[in-house]
DOSE-171112 format. One line per field, with one value per residue (C-alpha): residue in one letter; x, y, z. Coordinates in Angstrom, 2 decimals, decimal comma, always signed. Each point is the difference from the previous one (the first is absolute). Example, Ala and Ser with C-alpha at 12.3 -4.5 7.8 and 13.67 -1.06 7.14 Angstrom:
2
resn (a / s)
xx (+12,30 / +1,37)
yy (-4,50 / +3,44)
zz (+7,80 / -0,66)
REM end
This chain:
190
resn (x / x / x / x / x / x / x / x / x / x / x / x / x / x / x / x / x / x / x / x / x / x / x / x / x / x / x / x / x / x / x / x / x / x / x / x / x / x / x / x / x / x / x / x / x / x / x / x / x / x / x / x / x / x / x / x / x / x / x / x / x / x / x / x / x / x / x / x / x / x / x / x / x / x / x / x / x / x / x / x / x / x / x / x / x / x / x / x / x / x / x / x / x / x / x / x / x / x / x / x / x / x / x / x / x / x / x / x / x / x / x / x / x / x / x / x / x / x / x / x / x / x / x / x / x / x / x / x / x / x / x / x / x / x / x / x / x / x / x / x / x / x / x / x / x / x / x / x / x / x / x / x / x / x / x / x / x / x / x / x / x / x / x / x / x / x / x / x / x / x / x / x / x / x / x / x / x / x / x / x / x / x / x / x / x / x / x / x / x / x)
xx (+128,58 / +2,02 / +2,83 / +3,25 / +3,38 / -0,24 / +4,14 / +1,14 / +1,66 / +3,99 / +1,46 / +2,80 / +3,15 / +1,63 / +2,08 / +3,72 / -0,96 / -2,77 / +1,89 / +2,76 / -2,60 / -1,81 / +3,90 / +0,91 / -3,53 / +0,51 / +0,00 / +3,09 / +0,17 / +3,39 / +2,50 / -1,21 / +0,25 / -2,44 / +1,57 / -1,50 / +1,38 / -1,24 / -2,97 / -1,16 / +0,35 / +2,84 / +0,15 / +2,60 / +2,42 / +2,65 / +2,87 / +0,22 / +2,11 / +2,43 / +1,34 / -0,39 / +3,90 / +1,15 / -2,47 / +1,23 / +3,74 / -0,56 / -1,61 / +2,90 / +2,57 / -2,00 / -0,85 / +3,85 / +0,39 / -2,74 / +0,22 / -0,24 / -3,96 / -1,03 / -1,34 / -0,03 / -3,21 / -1,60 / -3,27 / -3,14 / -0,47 / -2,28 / +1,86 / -1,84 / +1,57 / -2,87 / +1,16 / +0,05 / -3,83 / +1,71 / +0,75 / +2,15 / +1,48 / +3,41 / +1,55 / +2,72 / +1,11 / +2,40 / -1,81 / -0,08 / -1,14 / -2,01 / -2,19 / -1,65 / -0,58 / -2,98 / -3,28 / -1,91 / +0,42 / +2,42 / +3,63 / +0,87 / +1,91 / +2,46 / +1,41 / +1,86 / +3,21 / -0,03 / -1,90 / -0,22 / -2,45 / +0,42 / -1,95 / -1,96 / -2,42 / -2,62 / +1,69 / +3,07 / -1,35 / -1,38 / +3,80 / +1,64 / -2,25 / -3,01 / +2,02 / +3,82 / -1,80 / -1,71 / +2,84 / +2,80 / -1,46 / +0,30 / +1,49 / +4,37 / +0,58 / -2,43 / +1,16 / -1,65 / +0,26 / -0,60 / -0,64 / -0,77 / +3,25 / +1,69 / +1,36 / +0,05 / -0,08 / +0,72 / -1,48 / +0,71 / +0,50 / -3,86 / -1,19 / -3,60 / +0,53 / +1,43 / +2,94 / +3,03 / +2,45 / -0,27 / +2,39 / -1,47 / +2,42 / -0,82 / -0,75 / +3,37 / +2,09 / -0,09 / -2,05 / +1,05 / -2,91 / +0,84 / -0,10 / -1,72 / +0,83 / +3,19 / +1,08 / -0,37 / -2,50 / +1,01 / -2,75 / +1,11 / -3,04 / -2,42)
yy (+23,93 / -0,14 / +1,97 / -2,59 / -0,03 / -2,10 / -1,40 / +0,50 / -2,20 / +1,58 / +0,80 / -2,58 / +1,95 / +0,10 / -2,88 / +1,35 / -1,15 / +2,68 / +2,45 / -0,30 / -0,11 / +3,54 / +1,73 / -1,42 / +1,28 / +3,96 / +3,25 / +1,22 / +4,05 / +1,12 / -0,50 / -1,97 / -4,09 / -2,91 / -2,68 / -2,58 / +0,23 / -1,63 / -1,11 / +3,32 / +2,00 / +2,76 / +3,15 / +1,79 / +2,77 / -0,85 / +1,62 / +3,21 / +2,02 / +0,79 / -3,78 / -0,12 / +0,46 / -2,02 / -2,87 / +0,01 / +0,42 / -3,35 / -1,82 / +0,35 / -1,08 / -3,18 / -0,89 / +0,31 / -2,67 / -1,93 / -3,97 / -0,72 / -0,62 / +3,08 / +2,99 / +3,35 / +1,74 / +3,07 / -1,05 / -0,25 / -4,02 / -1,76 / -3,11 / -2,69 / -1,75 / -2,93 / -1,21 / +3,35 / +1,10 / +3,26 / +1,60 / +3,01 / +2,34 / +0,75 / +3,07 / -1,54 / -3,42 / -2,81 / -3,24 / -2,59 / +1,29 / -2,83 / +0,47 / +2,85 / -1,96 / -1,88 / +1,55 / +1,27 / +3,60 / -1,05 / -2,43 / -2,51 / +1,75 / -3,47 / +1,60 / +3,17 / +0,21 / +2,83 / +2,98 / +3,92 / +1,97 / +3,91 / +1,25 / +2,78 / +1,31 / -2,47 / -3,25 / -0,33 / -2,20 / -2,39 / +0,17 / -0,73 / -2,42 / -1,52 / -0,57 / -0,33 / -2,99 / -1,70 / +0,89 / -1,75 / -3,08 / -0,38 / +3,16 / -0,43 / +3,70 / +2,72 / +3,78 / +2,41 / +4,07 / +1,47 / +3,64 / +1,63 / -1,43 / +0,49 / -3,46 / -3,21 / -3,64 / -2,99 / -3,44 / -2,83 / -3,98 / -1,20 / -2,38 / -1,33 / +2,48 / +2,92 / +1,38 / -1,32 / +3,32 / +3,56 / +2,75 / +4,20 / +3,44 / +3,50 / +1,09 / +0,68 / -3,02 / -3,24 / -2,92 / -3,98 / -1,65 / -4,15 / -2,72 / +0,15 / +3,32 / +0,24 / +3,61 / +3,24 / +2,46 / +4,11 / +1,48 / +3,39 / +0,63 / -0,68)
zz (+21,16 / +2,88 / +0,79 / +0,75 / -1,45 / -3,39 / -0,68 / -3,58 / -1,97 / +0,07 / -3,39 / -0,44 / -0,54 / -3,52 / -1,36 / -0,57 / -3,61 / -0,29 / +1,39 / -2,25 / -2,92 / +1,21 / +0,36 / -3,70 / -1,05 / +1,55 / -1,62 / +2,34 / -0,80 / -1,71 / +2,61 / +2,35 / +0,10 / +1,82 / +1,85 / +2,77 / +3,12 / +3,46 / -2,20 / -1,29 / -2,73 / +0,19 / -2,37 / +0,11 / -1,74 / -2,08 / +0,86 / -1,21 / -2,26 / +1,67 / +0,56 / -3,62 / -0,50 / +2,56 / -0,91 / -3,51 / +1,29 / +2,34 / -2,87 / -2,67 / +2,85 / +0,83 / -3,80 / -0,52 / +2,74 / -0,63 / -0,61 / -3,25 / -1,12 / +2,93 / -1,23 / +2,53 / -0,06 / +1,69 / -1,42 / +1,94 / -0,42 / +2,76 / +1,51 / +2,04 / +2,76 / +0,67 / +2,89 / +1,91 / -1,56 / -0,89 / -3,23 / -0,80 / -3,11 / +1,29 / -1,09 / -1,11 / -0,63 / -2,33 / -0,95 / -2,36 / -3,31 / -1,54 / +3,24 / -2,14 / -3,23 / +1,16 / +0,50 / +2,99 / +2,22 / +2,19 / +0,95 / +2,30 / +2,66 / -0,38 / -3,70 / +1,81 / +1,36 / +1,25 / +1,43 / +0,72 / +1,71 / +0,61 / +3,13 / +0,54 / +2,83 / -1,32 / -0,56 / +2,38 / +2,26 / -2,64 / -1,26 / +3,03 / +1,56 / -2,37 / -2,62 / +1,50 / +1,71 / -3,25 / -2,50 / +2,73 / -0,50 / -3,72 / -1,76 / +0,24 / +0,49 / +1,09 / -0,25 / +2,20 / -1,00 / +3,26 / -1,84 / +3,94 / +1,46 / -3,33 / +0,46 / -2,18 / +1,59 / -2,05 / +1,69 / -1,38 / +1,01 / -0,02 / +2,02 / +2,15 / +2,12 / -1,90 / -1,21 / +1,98 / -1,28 / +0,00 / -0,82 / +0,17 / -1,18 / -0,59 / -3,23 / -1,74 / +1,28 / -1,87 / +0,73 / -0,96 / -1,39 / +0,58 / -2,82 / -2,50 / -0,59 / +1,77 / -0,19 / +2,15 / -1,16 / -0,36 / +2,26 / -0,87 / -2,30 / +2,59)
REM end
């Protein structure tokens, strides 16, 4: 036998396809969700409950505004943006409704109109940056509850390159979220 370095074979990566399988497959514990982000597999909490009321108080205002068709959910829901390889359950978020009448674990990121993400310690920089990058390029508006700056930022105006508007206030001042909602949401419950 002799002793020299023998190269191995490297494990191809997995497709996006396979990873999207293995996240609609999980056992998440209670309170936590899986998404795919940068090509791996994310768990994280759900946020907590303490946003609880001012999840529920965002939802009502944005089904009351929603276009017609849109439903307002706070439900964890797994949406796939193919282009990006990423996948995420948005803690918030309006979309087409007949996107959930078919079958499968998961919707094409192309049925919402709109999305919210609260931040915490663990996922803040997925907010801001993973995600505020993927969701600008198809999603029309994109709502960002900054719960350590106590500050809400609605982007909206999607484009290749990202969302071409941005407006940010403190919790307690109104915020105008553009067409198709067209309205300014009371961020006093936040």
């Amino acid at each position: 036998m002799t002793e020299r370095a023998t190269p191995m074979e490297r494990a191809a990566s997995p497709t996006f396809e396979t990873l999207l399988r293995t996240v609609e497959e999980m056992d998440t514990p209670d309170g936590f969700k899986a998404e795919l982000i940068r090509g791996k597999i994310v768990v994280s909490p759900w946020p907590g409950p303490r946003h609880l009321r001012g999840m529920r108080a965002l939802r009502e205002q944005l089904q009351a505004h929603a276009p017609e068709g849109q439903i307002a959910e706070t439900s964890p829901f797994l949406f796939r943006f193919s282009a990006a390889e990423r996948a995420y359950g948005p803690n918030l978020f309006v979309a087409d409704g007949s996107a959930f009448e078919g079958e499968g674990r998961h919707v094409e990121g192309a049925a919402l109109s709109l999305v919210g993400e609260f931040t915490s310690v663990s996922t803040r920089d997925a907010d801001w940056n993973e995600k505020l990058d993927v969701y600008g390029r198809l999603v029309p508006v994109y709502l960002v509850v900054d719960v350590q700056d106590a500050e809400i930022t609605c982007f909206w105006g999607p484009s290749p390159r990202g969302y071409r508007s941005r407006t940010t206030v403190s919790f307690g001042e109104g915020l105008p979220v553009p067409r198709p909602f067209g309205f300014a949401i009371d961020t006093t419950g936040l």
